[in-house]
C-alpha positions in Angstrom: -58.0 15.4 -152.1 -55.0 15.4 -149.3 -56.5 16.2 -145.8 -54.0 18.7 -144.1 -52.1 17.3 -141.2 -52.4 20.7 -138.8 -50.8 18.8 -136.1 -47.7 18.7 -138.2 -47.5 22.0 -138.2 -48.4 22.9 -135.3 -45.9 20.4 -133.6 -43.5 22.1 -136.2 -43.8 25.1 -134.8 -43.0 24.2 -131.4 -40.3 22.4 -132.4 -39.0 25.8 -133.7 -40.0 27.9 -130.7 -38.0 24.8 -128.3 -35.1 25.9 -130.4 -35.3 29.4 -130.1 -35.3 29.3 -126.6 -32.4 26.7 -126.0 -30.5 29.7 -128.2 -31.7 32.4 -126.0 -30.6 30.4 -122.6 -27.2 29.5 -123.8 -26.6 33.4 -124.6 -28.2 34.4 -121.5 -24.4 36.7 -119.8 -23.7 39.2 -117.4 -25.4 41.9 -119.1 -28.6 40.0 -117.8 -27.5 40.5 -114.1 -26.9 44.0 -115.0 -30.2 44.7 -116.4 -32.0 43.0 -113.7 -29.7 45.2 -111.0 -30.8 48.4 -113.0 -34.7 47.6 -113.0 -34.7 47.1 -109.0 -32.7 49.8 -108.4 -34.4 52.2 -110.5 -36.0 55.0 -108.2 -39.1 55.7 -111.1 -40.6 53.8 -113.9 -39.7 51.0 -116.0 -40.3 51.8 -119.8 -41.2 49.7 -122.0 -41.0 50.2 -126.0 -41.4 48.8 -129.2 -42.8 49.1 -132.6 -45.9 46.7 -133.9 -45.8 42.8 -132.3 -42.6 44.3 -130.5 -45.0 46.5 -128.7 -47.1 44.0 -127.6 -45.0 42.0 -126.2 -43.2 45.2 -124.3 -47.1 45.9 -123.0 -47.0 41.7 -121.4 -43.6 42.6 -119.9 -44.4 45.9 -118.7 -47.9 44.3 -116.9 -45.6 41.6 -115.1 -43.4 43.6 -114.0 -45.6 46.0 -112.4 -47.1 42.8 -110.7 -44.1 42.2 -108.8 -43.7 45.8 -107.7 -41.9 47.3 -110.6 -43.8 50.4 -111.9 -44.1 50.0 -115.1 -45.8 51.0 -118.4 -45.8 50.5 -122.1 -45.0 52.9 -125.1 -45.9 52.7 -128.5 -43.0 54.3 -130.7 -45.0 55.4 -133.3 -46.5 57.8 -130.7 -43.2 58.9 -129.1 -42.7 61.3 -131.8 -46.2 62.5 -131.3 -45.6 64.0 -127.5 -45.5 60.7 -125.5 -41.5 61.3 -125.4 -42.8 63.7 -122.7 -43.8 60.4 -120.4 -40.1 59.7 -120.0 -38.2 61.3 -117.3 -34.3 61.0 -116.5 -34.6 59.0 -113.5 -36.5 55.9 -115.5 -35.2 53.2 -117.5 -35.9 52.5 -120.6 -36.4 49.1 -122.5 -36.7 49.4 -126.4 -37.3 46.0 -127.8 -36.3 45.2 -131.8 -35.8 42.5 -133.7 -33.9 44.3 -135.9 -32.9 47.2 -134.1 -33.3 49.4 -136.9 -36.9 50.2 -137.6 -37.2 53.7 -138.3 -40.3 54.4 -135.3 -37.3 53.8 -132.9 -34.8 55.7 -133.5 -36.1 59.3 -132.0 -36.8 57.2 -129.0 -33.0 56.5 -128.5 -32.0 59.8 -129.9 -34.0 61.0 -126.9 -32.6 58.6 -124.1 -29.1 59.0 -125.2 -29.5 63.0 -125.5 -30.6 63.5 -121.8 -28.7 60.3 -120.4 -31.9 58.2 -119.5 -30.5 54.1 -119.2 -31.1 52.5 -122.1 -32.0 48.3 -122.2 -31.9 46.9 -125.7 -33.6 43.7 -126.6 -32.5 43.0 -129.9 -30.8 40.1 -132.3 -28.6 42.4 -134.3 -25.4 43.3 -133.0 -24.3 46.0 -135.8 -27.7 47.8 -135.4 -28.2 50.9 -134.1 -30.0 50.1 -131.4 -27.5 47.3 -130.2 -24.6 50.3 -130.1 -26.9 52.8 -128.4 -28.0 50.7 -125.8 -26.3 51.0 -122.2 -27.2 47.2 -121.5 -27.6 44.8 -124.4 -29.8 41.7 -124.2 -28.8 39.9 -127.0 -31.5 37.6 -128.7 -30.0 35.0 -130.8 -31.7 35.2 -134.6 -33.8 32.5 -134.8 -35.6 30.5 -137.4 -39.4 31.9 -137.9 -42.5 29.9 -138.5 -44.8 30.2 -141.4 -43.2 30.8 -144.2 -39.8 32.0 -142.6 -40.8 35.1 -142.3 -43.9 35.4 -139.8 -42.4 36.4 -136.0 -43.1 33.8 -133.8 -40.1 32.0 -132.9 -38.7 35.5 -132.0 -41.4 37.1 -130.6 -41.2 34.0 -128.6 -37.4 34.9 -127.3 -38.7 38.6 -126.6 -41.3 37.6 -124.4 -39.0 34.8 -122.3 -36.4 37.5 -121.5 -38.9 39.6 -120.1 -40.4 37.1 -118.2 -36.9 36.3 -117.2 -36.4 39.9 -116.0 -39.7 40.0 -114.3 -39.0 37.0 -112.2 -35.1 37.4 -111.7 -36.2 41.0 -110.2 -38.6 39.7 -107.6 -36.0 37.7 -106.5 -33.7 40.5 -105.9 -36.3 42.5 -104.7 -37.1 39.6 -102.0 -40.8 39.8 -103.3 -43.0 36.7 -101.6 -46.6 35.7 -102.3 -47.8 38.1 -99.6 -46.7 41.4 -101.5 -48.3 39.8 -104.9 -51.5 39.4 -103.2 -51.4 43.4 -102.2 -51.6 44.1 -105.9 -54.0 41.4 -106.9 -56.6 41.3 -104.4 -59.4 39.8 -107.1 -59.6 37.2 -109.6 -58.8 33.6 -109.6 -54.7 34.6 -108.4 -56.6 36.8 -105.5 -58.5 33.7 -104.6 -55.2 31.4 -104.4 -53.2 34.0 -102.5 -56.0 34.6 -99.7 -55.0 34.0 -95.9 -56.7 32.2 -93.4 -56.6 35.7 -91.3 -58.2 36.9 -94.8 -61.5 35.1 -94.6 -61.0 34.1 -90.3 -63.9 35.4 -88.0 -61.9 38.0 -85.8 -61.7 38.1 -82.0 -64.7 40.1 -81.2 -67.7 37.4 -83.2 -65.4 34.3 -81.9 -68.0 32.4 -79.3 -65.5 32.2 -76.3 -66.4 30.3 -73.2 -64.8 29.8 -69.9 -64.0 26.1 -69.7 -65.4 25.5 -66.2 -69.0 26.9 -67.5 -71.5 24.6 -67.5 -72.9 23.3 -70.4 -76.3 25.0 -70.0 -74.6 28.1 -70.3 -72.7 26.9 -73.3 -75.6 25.8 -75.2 -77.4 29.4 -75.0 -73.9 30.8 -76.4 -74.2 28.3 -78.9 -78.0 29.2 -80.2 -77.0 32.9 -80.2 -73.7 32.9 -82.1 -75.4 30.6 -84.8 -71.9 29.2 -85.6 -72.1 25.9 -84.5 -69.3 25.6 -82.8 -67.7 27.5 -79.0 -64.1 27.9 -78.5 -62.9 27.1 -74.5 -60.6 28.8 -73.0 -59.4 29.3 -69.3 -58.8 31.7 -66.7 -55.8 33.2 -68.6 -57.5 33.2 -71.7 -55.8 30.3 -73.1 -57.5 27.6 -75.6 -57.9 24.9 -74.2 -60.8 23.3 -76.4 -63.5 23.1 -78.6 -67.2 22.0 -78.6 -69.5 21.3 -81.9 -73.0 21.3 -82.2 -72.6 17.6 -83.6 -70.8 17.1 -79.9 -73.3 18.3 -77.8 -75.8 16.1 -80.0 -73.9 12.4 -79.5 -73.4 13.5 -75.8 -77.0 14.3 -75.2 -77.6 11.1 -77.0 -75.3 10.0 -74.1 -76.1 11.6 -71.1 -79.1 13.1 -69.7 -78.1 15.7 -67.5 -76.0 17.4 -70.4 -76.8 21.1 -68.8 -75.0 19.9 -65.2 -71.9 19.3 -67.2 -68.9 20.9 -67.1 -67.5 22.7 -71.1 -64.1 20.9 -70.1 -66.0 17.4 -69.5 -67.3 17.9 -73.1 -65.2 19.7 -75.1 -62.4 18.5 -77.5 -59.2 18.9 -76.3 -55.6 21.1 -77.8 -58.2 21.8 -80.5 -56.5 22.1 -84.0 -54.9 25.7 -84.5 -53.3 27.4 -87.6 -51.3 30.2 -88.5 -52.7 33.6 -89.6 -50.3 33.2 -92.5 -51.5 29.7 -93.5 -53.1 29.9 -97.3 -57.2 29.5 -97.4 -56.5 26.9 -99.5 -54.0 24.8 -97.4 -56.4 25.6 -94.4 -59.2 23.4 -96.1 -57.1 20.9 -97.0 -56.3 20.4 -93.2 -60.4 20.1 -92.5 -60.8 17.8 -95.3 -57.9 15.4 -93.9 -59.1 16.0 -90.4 -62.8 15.8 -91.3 -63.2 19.0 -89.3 -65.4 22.3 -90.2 -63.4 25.3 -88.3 -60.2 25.8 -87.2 -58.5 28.0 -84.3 -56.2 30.8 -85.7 -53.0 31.9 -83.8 -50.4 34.5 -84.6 -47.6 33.3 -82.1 -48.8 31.5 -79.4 -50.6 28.4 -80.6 -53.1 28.8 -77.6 -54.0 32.0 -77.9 -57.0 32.2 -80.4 -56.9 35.5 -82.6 -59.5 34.2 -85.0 -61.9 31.1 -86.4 -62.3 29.9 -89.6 -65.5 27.8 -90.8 -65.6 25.9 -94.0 -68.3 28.4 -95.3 -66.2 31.0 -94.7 -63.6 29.4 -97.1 -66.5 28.2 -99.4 -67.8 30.9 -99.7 -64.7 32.9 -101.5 -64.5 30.0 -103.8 -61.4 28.6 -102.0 -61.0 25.0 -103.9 
């Protein structure tokens, strides 16, 4: 009996999909900028709709979209016509997405969006359908060859779900959206993780161990014990960093010297200690103590001397920074 070569098939399907989307980038035109100029402007929702797999694929768009500060939410045309037409105000836009552009679940919904003048976005591969002449924008997806039997949607399910990531990311562009505003709206999770700050997970100014630099060590080492940090940030009469002292430091220099207590902090501390930006990603920040084979860091908004925070490994380690 012939075994079945399933990595044919599925490499054929790629090979399909590959081509669908080299199609859908060459007919990418201005009616893209246009749609993309609507959804950032729009002053309410962003709608999306669609009838079966085209639904689904509206509910993925709708979700990234609303990640990059696009309110947005997902209809199901088969309920439209049930009451959920009530959902959809004049001031939103509306995306119906069709292969055809002619199933029947559909066509109230346009009805309804031409009728009270609501902007219409059509996603759809067939330009004498109705929902290709209704549309105020048209995204024109190329037809495409389908997988499995020619007739399964894949390769353009695959189109429908590219131009809405397409819109998603063009938008946060326009929108000037950074990494700072999508870690307001996804504050757990893995992404919540990547996106955190060193000012995130930082010890703030009050539980920082500050000593004056021309304290003597005895003092130093009783600020030391209490804060249970391991480590004392120096600073001097104008409330400058000037250094930093480690429990592993006082060790070797006890190992050293004696009369450790007599010492001045600035005789043992570690000079222009390292110092990072509030801004600087958790992430990036423990990359910089594994190069410098360092456990905290200083934080600093502006002035590179003036401490506004600390950050110990465990702080990172412990919100599974890797």
């Amino acid at each position: 009996m012939k075994k079945n070569n399933y990595k044919k098939i599925a490499k054929d399907v790629i090979d399909l999909e590959i081509q669908a989307l080299k199609k859908l980038k060459n007919s990418i035109n201005n009616s893209f900028n246009q749609a993309v100029n609507t959804i950032v402007k729009c002053q309410s929702k962003i709608i999306l709709c669609g009838v079966g797999k085209s639904y689904l694929i509206a509910s993925k768009i709708s979700a990234t979209l609303s990640s990059v500060g696009c309110p947005s939410f997902s209809l199901a045309a088969s309920d439209c016509s049930h009451g959920d037409l009530g959902s959809i105000s004049k001031k939103d836009v509306l995306i119906l997405i069709s292969n055809s552009g002619e199933t029947q679940e559909l066509k109230p919904v346009i009805q309804f969006a031409n009728r009270n003048r609501i902007t219409l976005i059509g996603i759809v591969s067939k330009k004498n359908s109705i929902l290709y002449k209704a549309s105020d924008i048209k995204l024109f997806i190329p037809e495409v060859k389908e997988a499995g039997l020619g007739i399964v949607p894949t390769s353009s399910t695959t189109e429908s779900l590219a131009i809405g990531d397409c819109l998603a990311v063009a938008a946060l562009n326009k929108k000037g959206f950074n990494k700072k505003n999508f870690k307001s709206l996804h504050p757990k999770g893995s992404l919540g993780a990547q996106l955190k700050t060193a000012e995130d997970l930082m010890i703030k100014k009050k539980g920082i161990p500050f000593i004056n630099e021309n304290s003597n060590m005895k003092n130093a080492l009783n600020i030391i014990t209490k804060k249970k940090l391991g480590v004392l940030i120096a600073i001097n009469k104008k409330k400058m960093t000037t250094g930093i002292i480690t429990d592993g430091q006082i060790r070797r220099s006890t190992q050293k010297n004696n009369n450790l207590k007599k010492l001045l902090v600035k005789n043992v501390m570690t000079k222009n200690p390292i110092s990072i930006h509030k801004d600087t990603l958790a992430s990036k920040s423990l990359s910089i103590m594994s190069e410098k084979k360092i456990t905290s860091l200083c934080i600093h908004k502006k002035n590179k001397r003036k401490t506004i925070g600390l950050l110990h490994i465990h702080n990172i380690l412990g919100a599974n920074i890797q």
